[in-house]
N, C-alpha and C positions, 0 to 999 in steps of 0.2 A: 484385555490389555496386558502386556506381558513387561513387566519390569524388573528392573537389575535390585540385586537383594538388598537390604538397608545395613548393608556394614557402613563402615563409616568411612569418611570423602577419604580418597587414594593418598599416598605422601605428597604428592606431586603438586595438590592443593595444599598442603599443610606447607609447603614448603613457599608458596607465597605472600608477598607480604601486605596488607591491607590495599594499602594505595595503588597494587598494580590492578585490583579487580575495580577503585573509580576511572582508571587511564582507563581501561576496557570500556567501562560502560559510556565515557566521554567518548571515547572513538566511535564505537558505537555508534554513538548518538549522532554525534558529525557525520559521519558514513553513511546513515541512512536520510539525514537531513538533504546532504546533496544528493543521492539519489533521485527523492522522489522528489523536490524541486526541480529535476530535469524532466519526471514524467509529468507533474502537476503543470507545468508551464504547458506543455501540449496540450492539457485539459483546457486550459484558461484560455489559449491563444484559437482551440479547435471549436469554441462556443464567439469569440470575438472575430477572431480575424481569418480563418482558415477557408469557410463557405467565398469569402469575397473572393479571395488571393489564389487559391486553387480548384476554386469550383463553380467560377462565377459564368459558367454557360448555363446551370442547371437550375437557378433561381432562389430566390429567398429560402422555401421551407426545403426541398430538395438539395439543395444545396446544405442546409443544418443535417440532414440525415447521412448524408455523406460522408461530413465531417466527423459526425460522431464514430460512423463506421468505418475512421481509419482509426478514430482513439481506440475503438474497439479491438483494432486489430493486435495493439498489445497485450491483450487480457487473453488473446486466441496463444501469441507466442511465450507467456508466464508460464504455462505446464510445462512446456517442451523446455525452457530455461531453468525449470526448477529439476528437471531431472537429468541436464548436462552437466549444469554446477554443482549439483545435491552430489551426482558418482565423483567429481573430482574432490569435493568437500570433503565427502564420507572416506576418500581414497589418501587425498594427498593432505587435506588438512584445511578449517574454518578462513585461515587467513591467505592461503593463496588465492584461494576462489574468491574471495571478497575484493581482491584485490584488481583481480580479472572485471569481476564484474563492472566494476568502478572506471575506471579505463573504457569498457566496450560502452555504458551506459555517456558517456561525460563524451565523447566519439560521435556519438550518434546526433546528442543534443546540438549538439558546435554543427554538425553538417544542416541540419537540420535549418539554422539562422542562418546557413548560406546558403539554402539551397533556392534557386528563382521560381517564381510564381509561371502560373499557366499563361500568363499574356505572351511572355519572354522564352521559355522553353517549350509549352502547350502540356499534349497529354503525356510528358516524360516528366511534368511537376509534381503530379497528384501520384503516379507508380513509384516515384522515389522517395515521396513523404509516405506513403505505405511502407515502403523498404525496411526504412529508416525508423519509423514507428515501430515496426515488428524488433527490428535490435533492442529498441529500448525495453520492451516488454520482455524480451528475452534474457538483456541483465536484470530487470528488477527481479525477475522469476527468479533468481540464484540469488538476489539481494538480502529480500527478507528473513529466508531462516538461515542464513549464517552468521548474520548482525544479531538476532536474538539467540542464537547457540554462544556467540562467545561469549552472550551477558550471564544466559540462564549457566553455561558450564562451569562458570568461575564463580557464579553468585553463593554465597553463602547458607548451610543450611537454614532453612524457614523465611527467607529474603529473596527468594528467587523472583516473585512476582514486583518485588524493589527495585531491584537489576536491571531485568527483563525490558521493564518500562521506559529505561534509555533509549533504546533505539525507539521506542513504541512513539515517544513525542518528538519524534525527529519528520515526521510526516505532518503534523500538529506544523513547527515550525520552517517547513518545507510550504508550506500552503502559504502561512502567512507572507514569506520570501516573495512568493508566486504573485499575490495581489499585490504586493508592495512595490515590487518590481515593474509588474506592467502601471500602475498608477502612478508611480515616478515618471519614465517613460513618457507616458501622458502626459502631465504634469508640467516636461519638460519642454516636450515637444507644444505646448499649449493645448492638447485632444485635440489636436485637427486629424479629421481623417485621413484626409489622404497624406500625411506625415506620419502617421502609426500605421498605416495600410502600407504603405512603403519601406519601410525600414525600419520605424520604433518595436515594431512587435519582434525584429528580429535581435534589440537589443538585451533580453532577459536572455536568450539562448545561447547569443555567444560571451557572454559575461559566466555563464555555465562553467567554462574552461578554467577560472580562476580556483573555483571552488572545489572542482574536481583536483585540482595540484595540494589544494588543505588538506582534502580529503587523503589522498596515495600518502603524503607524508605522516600524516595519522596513523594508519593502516601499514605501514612500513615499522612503525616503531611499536607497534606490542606483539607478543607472544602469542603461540599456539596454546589452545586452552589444558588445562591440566588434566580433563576426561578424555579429551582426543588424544592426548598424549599416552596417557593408561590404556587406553585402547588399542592405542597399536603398541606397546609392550608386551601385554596380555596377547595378542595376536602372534607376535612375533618368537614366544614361548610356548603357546598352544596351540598345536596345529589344529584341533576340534576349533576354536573360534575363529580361525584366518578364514578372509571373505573365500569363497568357491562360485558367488554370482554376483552379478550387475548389483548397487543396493537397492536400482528399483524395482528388480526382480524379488529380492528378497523382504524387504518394505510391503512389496504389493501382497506377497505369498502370504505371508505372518500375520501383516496388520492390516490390511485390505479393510476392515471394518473402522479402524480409526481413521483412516484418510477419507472414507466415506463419510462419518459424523461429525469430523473436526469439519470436512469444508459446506456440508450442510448448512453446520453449529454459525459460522462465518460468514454465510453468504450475504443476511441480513447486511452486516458490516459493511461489506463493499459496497453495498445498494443503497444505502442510508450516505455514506459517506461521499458517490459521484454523481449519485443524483444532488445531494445536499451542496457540490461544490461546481463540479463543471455542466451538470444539465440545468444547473437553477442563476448560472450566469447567464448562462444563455436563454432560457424561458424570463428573467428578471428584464434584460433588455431589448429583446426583442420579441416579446408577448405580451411584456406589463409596461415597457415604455419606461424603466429606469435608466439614467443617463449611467456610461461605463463609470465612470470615477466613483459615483454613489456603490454599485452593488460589485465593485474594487473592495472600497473601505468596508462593505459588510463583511466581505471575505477573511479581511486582516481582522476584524474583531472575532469574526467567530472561530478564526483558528483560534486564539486567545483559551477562547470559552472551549472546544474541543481538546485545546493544551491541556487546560485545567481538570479537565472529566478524567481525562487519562490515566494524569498522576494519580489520583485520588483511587479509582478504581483498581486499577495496578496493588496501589498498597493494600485497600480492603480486601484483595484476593487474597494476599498471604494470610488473613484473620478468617476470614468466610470461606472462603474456597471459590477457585474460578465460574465454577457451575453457577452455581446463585448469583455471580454478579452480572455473567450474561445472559443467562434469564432474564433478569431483571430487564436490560436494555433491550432486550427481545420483545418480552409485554410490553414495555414501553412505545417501542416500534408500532408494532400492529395498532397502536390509537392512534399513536399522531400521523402514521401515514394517512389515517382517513380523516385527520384534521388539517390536515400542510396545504393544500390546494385552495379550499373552499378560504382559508384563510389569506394567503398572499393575493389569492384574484380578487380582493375587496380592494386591489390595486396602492393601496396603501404603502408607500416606503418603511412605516414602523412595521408593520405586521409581512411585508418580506424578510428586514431584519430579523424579527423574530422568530421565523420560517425558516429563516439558512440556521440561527445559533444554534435553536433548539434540534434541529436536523442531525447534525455536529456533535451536541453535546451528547443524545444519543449513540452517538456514534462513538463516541470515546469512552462511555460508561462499558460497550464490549471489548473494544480496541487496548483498553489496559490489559487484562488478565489472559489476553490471546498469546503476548510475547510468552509467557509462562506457561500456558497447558500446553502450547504444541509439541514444544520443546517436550514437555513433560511426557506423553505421549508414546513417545516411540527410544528404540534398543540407540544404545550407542553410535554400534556399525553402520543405522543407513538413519540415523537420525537428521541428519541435513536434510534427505531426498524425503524423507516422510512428510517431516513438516514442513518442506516446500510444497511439496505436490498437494497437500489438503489445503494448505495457503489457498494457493494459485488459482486451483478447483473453485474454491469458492468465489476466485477474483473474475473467470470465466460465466459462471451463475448471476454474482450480484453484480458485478462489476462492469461486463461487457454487452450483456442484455439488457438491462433495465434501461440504459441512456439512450439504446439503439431505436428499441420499441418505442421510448416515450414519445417520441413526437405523433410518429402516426396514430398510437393508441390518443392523446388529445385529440388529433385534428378528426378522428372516428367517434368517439366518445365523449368528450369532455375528457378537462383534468382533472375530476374522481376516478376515472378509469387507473391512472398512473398510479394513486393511493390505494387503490383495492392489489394494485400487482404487487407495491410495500408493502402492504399488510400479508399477502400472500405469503411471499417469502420470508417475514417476520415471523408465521404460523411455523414454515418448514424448518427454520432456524432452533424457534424454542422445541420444537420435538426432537431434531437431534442433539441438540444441547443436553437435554435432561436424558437422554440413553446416553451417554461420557460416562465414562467413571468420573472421579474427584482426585484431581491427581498433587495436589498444593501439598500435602507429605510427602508424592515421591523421590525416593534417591537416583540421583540421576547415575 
C-alpha cells in the first residue's frame, strides 16, 4: 500500500473551521440516507410486490427469482458507476459528482413508481424495471465513496473513523425509511392487497422525489474537500504529479492488490446485510407465513439495532484499528450464518426477529470502520475510483449473488445450504481482511 508521507494536514485544512467539517459529515449523512432509501425500497418492494406486478406469468417461486435478478441487476451496474463517477470525482471534484449522482439516482426511483405493471404494458414492464434498476445501481456505484471521501478528507486527524461513520448510518436510517414507509402505506391503505398491489407500493417511490430536493440543497451548500483541493494545486505546480491516465487506469496499475482485498475484506458485508434485509423479507413471508406488517416492523427495529452497531464500531476503529474490528464481525459471520436458518424455521415470530437483528448487527460491527479504511487505502489522485470500485466488487460478490442463488440453493437443499454459502464467504472475507495493512494512522 502506497501512502502520502505524514507531514502535517495542507493549510487548506487548517484554514477550516470546526463546524464546516459537522455540515460535511450531516450532508453526508443526508446524502447517503436518500440514496439508499431509493435503492432499499426496490429491495423491499422486489421481495413483496414485484413477482406479482411484473412477473405474474411465471408463478410463485419463479417469479421470486426473477425479482431478485433484476434487484441484482444493480450490483452488475455499481462497478461500472463507481468507475464513471470515481474519473469525474478524481478529475473535476467529490461534490460535483455527488451531486450527479443524486439527481440520476432520485430520476430513476420516481420513474420507477410510475412505471405500469405487466397486465397494462406486458413484456415492456419488467425490460424497463431492469433499465431503470440498472440506473440506480449505477448512481449508487458513484455514491458511496464520494459521500465517505468528503467525511474521511476533512475529518480530523485520529477521527477519521468518527467522521467517516456519517454517511456509514445513513443506510442504517435509509432502511428503517424503507419499512416505515411501506408499513405506513399498509397501514393506510388497511393491507388489503389488492390496494398495495395497485398503487400503495408505488407510494414510497414517488415520495422519493421530496427527499431527493433535501438532499441537492444539502449538497449545494458545502465545499470541495481541503485534500482534493491540495491536489489539484500540487497538480497544477508539478507537472510530475498532473494525471497522464484514466484514474482507473492508474488505481488498477498501482494498487490492483488493494481493490482486490478491500472488496474481498467487504464481501461478507454485503451478503450479511441483503440477505439480512430483502431475501429474509421475502423468505419471512412467504416461506414462514409472517403477515407483511409484522416482518415491516422487524425491519424498522433492526435498522435501529444495525444503527447502533455502526456508530459504536466506527468509533472503536479509531482506538483498535479497522483490521480487528472487521475480523471480528467476519468470525462472527461464519457462526451465525450456520445458525440463522435452523433457527428462524422453528417458524417462530421471536426467533425471526432475532434472526433479521442479529443478521444486521453483524453487519454493522464491519460496515462502521469500512467508511474509513477505504478511503484510507488509496493516493489522492484516483482515490474516489479506488474505493469505489473495491466497494462495488464486493457489492457484486456479496451483494448480487447470494439473494440470486438463495432460493434455488433452498428449494435444492434446504436452507442450511444458504448458511454454509455465509459462512463461506465470511471465511474469504476474514482472510482478506487480515492480508490489509492497518491503515487508522494513515495521512491522507
Amino acid at each position: 500500500m502506497t501512502l502520502t508521507s505524514k507531514a502535517g494536514p495542507p493549510p487548506e485544512r487548517a484554514a477550516e473551521k470546526p463546524t464546516s467539517v459537522r455540515k460535511v459529515a450531516i450532508a453526508s449523512c443526508i446524502g447517503t440516507t436518500i440514496e439508499f432509501y431509493d435503492f432499499f425500497i426496490y429491495g423491499t418492494a422486489a421481495a413483496l410486490v414485484f413477482p406479482t406486478v411484473f412477473f405474474p406469468a411465471l408463478g410463485a417461486t419463479a417469479g421470486t427469482v426473477a425479482s431478485f435478478a433484476t434487484f441484482a441487476v444493480a450490483f452488475i451496474a455499481r462497478p461500472a458507476g463507481s468507475m464513471l463517477f470515481g474519473h469525474f470525482g478524481d478529475r473535476i471534484g467529490r461534490k460535483k459528482t455527488l451531486i450527479s449522482t443524486l439527481l440520476l439516482m432520485g430520476l430513476s426511483t420516481l420513474l420507477i413508481g410510475l412505471l405500469p405493471g405487466a397486465s397494462t404494458i406486458g413484456v415492456a414492464a419488467p425490460i424497463l424495471l431492469v433499465l431503470l434498476r440498472f440506473c440506480q445501481g449505477f448512481a449508487v456505484g458513484g455514491e458511496w465513496a464520494g459521500a465517505t471521501l468528503l467525511t474521511a478528507e476533512y475529518a480530523p486527524p485520529g477521527q477519521r473513523g468518527k467522521y467517516a461513520l456519517f454517511p456509514q448510518i445513513g443506510p442504517a436510517i435509509a432502511f428503517l425509511l424503507s419499512c416505515g414507509t411501506f408499513l405506513i402505506t399498509g397501514a393506510v391503505l388497511g393491507d388489503t392487497d389488492s390496494a398495495f398491489l395497485d398503487y400503495g407500493w408505488r407510494i414510497p417511490f414517488i415520495f422519493s422525489i421530496v427527499l431527493v430536493a433535501i438532499g441537492l440543497y444539502m449538497r449545494l451548500a458545502i465545499e470541495e474537500t481541503p485534500v482534493f483541493r491540495a491536489q489539484q494545486k500540487q497538480e497544477q505546480t508539478d507537472e510530475s504529479t498532473s494525471p497522464k491516465r484514466l484514474p482507473f487506469l492508474d488505481a488498477w496499475q498501482e494498487q490492483r492488490k488493494e481493490i482486490l482485498l478491500a472488496a474481498g475484506s467487504i464481501a461478507m458485508l454485503f451478503a450479511m446485510f441483503y440477505m439480512g434485509t430483502a431475501y429474509l423479507t421475502s423468505y419471512g413471508t412467504k416461506t414462514l407465513g409472517h403477515d407483511r406488517p409484522f416482518v415491516l416492523l422487524v425491519g424498522v427495529g433492526s435498522a435501529v439495532v444495525f444503527g447502533a452497531t455502526t456508530v459504536v464500531s466506527a468509533l472503536y476503529s479509531d482506538r483498535i484499528g479497522r483490521r480487528v474490528v472487521i475480523m471480528t464481525s467476519c468470525a462472527a459471520a461464519i457462526v451465525w450464518s450456520l445458525a440463522l436458518f435452523p433457527l428462524i424455521d422453528t417458524g417462530s415470530p421471536v426467533a425471526f426477529a432475532i434472526g433479521v437483528a442479529i443478521t444486521l448487527a453483524i453487519f454493522g460491527i464491519a460496515y462502521g470502520p469500512c467508511g474509513a479504511l477505504l478511503p484510507e487505502l488509496f493516493h489522492t489522485r484516483y482515490r474516489y475510483t479506488g474505493a469505489g470500485l473495491g466497494y462495488n466488487l464486493a457489492g457484486v460478490l456479496g451483494g448480487a449473488i447470494p439473494p440470486l442463488i438463495a432460493t434455488p440453493l433452498a428449494a435444492a437443499y434446504g436452507s442450511i445450504a444458504i448458511g454454509v454459502m455465509l459462512a463461506v464467504l465470511g471465511v474469504v472475507s476474514l482472510i482478506c481482511t487480515w492480508a490489509l495493512a492497518e491503515t487508522k494512522d494513515a495521512v491522507l
